[in-house]
PDB file of N, CA, C and O in Angstrom:
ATOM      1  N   UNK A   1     -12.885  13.244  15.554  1.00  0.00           N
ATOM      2  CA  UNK A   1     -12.782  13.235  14.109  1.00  0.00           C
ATOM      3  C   UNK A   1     -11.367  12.871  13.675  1.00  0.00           C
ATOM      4  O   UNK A   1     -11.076  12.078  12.780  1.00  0.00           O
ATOM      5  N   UNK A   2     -10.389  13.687  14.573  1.00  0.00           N
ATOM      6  CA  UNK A   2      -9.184  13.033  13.908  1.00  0.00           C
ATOM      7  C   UNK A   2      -8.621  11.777  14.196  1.00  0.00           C
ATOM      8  O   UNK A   2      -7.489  11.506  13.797  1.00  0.00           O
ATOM      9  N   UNK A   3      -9.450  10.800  14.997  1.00  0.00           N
ATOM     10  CA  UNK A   3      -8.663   9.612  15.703  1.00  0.00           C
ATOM     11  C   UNK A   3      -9.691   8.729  14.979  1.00  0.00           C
ATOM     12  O   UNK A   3      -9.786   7.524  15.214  1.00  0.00           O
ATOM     13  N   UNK A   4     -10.439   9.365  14.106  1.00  0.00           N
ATOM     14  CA  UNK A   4     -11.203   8.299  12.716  1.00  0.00           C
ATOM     15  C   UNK A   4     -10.369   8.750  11.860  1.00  0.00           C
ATOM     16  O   UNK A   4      -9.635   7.774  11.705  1.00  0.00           O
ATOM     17  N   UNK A   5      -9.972   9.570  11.188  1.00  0.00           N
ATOM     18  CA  UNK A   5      -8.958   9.991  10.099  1.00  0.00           C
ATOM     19  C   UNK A   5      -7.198   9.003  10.778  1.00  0.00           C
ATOM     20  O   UNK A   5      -6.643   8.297   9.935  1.00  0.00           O
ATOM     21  N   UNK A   6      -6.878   9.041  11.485  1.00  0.00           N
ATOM     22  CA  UNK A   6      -6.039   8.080  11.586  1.00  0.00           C
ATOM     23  C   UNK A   6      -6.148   6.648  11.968  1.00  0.00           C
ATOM     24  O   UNK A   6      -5.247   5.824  11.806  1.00  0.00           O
ATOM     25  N   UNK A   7      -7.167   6.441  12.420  1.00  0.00           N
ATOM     26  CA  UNK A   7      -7.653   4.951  12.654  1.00  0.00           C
ATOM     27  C   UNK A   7      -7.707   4.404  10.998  1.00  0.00           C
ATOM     28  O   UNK A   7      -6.938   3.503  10.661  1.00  0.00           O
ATOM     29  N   UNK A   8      -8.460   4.881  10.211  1.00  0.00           N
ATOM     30  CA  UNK A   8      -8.959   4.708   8.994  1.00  0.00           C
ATOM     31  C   UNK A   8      -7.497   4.844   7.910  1.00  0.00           C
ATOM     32  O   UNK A   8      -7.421   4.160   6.890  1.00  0.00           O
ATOM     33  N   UNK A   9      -6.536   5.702   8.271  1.00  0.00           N
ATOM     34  CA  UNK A   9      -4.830   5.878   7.846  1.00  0.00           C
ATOM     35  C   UNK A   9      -4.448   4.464   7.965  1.00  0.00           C
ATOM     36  O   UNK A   9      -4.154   3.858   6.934  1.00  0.00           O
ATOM     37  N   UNK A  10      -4.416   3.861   9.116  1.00  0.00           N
ATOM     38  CA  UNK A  10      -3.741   3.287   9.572  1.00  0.00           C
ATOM     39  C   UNK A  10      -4.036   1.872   9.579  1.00  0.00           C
ATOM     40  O   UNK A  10      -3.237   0.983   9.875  1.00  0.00           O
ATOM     41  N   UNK A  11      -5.706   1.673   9.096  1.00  0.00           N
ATOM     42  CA  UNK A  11      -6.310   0.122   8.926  1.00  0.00           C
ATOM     43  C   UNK A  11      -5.737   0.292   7.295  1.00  0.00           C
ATOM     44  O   UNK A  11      -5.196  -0.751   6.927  1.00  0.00           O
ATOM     45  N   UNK A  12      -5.740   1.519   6.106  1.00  0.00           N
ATOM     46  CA  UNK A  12      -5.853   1.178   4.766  1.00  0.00           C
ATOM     47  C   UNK A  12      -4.155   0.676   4.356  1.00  0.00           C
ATOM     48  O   UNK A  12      -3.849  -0.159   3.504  1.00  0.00           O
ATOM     49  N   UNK A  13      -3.040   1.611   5.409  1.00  0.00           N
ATOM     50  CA  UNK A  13      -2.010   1.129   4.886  1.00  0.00           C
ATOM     51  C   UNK A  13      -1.690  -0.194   5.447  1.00  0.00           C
ATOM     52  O   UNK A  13      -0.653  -0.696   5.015  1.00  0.00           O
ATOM     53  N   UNK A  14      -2.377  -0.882   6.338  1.00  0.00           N
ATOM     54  CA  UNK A  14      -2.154  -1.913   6.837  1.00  0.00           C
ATOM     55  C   UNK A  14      -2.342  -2.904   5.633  1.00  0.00           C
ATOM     56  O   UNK A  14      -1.664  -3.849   5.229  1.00  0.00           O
ATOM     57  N   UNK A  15      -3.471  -2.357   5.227  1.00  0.00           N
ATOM     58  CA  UNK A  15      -4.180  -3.981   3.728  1.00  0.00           C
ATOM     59  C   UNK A  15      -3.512  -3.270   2.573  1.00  0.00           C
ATOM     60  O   UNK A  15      -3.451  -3.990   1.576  1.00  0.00           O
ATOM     61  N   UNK A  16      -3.103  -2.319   2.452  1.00  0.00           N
ATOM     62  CA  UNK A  16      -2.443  -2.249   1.054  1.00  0.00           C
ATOM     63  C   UNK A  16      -0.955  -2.779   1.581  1.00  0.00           C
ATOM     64  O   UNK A  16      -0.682  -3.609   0.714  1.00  0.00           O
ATOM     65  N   UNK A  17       0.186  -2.765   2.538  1.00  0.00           N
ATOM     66  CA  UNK A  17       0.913  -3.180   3.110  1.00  0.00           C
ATOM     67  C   UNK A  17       0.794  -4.375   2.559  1.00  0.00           C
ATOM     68  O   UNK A  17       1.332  -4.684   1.495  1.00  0.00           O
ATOM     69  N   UNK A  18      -0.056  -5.268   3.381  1.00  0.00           N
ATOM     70  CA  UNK A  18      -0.162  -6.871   3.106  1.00  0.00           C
ATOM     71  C   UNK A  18      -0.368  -7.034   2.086  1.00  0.00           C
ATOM     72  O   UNK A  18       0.302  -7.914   1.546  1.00  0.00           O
ATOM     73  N   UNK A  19      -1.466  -6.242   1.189  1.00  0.00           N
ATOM     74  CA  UNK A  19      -1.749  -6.858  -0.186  1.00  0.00           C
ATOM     75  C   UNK A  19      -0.116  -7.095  -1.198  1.00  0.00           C
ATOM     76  O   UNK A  19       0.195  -8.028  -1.939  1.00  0.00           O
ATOM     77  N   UNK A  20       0.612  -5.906  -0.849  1.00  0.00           N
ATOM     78  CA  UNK A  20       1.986  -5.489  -1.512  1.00  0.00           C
ATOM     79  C   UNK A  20       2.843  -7.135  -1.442  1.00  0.00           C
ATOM     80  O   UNK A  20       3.353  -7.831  -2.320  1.00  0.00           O
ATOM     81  N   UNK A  21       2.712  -7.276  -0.181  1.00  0.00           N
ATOM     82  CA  UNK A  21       4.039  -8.013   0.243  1.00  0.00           C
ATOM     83  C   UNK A  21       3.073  -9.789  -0.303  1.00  0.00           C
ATOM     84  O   UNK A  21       3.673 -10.812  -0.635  1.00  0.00           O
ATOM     85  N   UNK A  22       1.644  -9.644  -0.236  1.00  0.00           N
ATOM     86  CA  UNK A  22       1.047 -10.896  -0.808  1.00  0.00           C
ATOM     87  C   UNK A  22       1.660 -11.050  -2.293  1.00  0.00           C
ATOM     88  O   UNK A  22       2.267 -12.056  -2.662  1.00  0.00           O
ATOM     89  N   UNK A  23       1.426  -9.956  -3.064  1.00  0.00           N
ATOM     90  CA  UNK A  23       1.726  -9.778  -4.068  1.00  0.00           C
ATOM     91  C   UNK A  23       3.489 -10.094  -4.518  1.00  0.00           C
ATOM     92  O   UNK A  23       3.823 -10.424  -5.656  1.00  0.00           O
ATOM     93  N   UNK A  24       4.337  -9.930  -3.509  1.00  0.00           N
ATOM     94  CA  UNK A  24       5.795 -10.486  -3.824  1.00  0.00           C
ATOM     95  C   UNK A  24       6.084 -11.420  -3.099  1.00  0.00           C
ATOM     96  O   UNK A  24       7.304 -11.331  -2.962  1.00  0.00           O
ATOM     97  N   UNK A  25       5.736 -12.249  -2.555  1.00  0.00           N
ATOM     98  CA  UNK A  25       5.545 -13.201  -1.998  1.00  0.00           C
ATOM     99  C   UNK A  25       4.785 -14.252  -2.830  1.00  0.00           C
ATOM    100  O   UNK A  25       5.292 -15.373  -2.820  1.00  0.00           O
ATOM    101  N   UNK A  26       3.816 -14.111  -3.447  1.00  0.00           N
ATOM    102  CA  UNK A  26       3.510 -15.405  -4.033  1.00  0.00           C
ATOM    103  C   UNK A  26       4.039 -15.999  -5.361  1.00  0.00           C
ATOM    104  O   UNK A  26       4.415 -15.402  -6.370  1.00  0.00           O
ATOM    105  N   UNK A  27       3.987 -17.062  -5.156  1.00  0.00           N
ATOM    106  CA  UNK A  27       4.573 -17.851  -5.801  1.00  0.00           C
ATOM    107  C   UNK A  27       4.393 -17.908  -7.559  1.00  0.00           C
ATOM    108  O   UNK A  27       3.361 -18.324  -8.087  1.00  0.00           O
ATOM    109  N   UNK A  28       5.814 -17.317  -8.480  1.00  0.00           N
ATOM    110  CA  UNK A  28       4.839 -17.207  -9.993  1.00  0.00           C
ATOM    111  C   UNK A  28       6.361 -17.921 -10.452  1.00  0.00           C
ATOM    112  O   UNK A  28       7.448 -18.309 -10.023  1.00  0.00           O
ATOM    113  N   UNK A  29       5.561 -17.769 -11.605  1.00  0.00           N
ATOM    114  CA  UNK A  29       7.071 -18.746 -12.615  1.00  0.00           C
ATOM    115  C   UNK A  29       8.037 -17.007 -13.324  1.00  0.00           C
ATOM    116  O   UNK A  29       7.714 -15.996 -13.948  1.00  0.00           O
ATOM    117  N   UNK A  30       8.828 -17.377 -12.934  1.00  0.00           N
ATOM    118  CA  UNK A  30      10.159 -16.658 -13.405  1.00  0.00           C
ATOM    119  C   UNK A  30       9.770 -15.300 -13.165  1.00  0.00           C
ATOM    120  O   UNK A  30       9.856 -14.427 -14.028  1.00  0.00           O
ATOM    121  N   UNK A  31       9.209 -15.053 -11.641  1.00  0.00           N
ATOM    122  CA  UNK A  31       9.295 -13.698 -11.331  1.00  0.00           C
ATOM    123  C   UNK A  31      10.480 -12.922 -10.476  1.00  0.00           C
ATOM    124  O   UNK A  31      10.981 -13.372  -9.446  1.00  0.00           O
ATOM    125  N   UNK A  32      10.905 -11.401 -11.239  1.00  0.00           N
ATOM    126  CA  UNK A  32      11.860 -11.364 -10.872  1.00  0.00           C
ATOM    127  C   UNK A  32      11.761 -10.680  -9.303  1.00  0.00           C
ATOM    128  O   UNK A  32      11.209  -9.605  -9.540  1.00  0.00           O
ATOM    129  N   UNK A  33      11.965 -10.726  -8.066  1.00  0.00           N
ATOM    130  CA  UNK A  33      11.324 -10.373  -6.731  1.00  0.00           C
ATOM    131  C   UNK A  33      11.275  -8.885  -6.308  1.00  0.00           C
ATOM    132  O   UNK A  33      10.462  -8.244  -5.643  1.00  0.00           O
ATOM    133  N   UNK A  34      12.902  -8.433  -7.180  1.00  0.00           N
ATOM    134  CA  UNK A  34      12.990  -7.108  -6.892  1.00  0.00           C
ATOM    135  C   UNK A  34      12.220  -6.349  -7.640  1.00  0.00           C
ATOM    136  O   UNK A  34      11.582  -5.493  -7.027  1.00  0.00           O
ATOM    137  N   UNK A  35      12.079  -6.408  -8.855  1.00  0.00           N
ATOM    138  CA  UNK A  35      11.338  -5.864  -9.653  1.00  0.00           C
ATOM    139  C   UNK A  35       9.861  -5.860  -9.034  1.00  0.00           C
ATOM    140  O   UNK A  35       9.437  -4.721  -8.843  1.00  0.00           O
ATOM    141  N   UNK A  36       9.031  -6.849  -8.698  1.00  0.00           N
ATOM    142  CA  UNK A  36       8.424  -7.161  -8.406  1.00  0.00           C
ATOM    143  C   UNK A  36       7.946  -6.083  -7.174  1.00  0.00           C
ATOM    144  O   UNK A  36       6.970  -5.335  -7.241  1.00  0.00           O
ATOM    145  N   UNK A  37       8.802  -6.191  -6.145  1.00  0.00           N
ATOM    146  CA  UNK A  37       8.744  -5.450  -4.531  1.00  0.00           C
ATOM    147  C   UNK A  37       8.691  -4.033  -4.789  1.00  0.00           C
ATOM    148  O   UNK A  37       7.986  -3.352  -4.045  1.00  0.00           O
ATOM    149  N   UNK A  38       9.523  -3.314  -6.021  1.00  0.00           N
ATOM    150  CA  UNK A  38       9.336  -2.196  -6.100  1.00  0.00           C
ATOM    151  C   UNK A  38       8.189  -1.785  -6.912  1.00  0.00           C
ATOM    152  O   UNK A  38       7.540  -0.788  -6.594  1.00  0.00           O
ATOM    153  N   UNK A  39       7.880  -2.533  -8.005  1.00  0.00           N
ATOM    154  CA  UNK A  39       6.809  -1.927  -8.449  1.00  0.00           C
ATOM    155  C   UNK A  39       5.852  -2.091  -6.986  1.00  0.00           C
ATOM    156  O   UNK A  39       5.392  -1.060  -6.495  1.00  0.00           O
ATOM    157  N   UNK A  40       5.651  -3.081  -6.496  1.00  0.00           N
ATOM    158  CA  UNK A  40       4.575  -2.734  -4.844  1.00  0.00           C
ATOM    159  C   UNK A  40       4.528  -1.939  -4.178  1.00  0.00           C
ATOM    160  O   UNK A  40       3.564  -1.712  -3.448  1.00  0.00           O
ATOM    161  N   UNK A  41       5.671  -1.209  -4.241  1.00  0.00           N
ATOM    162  CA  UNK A  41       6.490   0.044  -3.488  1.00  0.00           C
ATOM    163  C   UNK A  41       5.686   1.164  -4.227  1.00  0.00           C
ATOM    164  O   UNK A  41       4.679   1.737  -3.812  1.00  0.00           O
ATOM    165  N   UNK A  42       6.320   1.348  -5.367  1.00  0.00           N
ATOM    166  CA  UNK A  42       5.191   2.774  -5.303  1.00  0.00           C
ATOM    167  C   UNK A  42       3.864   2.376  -5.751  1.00  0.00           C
ATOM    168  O   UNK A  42       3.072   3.317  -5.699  1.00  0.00           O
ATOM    169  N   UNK A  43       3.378   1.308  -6.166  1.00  0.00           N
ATOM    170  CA  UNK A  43       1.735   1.048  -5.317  1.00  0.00           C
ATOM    171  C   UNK A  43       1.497   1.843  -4.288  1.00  0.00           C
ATOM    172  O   UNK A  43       1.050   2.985  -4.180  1.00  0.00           O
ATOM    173  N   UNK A  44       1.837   1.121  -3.628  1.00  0.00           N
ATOM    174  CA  UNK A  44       1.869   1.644  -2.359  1.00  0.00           C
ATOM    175  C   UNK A  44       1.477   2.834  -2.001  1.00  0.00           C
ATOM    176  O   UNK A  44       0.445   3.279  -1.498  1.00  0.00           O
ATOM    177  N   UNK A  45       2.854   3.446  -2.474  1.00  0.00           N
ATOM    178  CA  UNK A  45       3.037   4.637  -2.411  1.00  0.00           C
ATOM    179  C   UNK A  45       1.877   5.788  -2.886  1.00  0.00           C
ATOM    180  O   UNK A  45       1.541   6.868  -2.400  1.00  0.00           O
ATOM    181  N   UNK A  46       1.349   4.875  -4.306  1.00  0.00           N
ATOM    182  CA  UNK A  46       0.648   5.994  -4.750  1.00  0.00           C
ATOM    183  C   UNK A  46      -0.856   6.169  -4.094  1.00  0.00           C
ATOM    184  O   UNK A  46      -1.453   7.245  -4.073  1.00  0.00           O
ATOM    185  N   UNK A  47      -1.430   4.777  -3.496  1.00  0.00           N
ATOM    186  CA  UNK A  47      -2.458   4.512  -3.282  1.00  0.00           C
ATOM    187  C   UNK A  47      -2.431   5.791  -1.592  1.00  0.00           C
ATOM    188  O   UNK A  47      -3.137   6.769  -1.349  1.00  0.00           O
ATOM    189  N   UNK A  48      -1.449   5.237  -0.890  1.00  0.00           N
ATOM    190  CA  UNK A  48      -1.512   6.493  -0.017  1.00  0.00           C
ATOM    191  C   UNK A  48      -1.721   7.948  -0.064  1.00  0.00           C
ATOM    192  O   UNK A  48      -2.481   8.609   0.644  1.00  0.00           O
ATOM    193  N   UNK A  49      -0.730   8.458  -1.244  1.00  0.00           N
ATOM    194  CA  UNK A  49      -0.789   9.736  -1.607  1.00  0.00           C
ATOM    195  C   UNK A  49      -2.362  10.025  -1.860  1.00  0.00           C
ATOM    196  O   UNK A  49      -3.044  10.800  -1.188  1.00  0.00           O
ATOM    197  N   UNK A  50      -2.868   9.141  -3.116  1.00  0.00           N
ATOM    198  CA  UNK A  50      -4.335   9.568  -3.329  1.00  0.00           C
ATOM    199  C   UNK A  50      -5.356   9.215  -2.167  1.00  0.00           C
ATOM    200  O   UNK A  50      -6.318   9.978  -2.085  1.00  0.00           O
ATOM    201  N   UNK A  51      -5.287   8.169  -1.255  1.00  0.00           N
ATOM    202  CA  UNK A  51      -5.909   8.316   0.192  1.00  0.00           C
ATOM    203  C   UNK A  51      -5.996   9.378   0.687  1.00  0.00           C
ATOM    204  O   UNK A  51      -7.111   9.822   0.959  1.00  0.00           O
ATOM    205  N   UNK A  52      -4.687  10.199   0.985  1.00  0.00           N
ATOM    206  CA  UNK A  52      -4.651  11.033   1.666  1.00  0.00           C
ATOM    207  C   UNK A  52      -4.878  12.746   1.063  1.00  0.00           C
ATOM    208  O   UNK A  52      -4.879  13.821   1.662  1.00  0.00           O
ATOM    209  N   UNK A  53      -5.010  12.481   0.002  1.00  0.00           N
ATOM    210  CA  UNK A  53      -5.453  13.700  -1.123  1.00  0.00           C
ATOM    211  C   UNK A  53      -7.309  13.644  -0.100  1.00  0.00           C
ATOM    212  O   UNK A  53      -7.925  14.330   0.716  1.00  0.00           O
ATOM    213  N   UNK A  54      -7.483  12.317  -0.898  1.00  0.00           N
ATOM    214  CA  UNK A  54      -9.414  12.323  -0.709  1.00  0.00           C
ATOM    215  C   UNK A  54      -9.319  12.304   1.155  1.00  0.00           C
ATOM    216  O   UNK A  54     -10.342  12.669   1.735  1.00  0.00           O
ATOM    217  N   UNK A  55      -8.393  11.981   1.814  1.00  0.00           N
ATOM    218  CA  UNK A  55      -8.927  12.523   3.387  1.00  0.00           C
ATOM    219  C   UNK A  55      -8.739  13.948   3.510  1.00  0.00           C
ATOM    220  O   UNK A  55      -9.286  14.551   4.433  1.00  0.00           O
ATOM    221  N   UNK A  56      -7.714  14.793   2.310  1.00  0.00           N
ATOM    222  CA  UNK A  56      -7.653  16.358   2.961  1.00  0.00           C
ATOM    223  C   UNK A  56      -6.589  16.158   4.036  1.00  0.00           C
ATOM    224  O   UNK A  56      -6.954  16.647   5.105  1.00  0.00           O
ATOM    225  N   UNK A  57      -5.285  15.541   4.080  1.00  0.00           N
ATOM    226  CA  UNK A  57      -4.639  15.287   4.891  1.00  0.00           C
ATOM    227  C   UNK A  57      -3.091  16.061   4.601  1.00  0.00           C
ATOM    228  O   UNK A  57      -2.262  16.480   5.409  1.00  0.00           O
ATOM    229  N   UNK A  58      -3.090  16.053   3.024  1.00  0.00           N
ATOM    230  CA  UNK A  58      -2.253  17.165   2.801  1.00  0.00           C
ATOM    231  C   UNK A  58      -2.422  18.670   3.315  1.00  0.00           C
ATOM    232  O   UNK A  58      -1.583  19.521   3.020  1.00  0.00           O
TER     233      UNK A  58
END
């Protein structure tokens, strides 16, 4: 059970990861990058926290 609770950790931060860095990485007109990377950042961030709320991991 717990090596599905981290398998499943560890595939979601992988695609929110990539989605983040897709997301500052592509190409827009007059985007600013940093701004950009951090708002992805706590994306990120938050999408984990509430992952890990609904796995009961806290």
């Amino acid at each position: 059970m717990m090596k599905q609770h981290e398998f499943a950790k560890g595939m979601t931060m992988g695609v929110v990861a990539g989605m983040a860095m897709s997301t500052v990485l592509a190409p827009r007109k007059k985007t600013n990058v940093k701004k950009a990377a951090e708002k992805a950042m706590k994306t990120v961030g938050q999408v984990m926290e509430d992952l890990s709320d609904e796995m009961g991991l806290h």
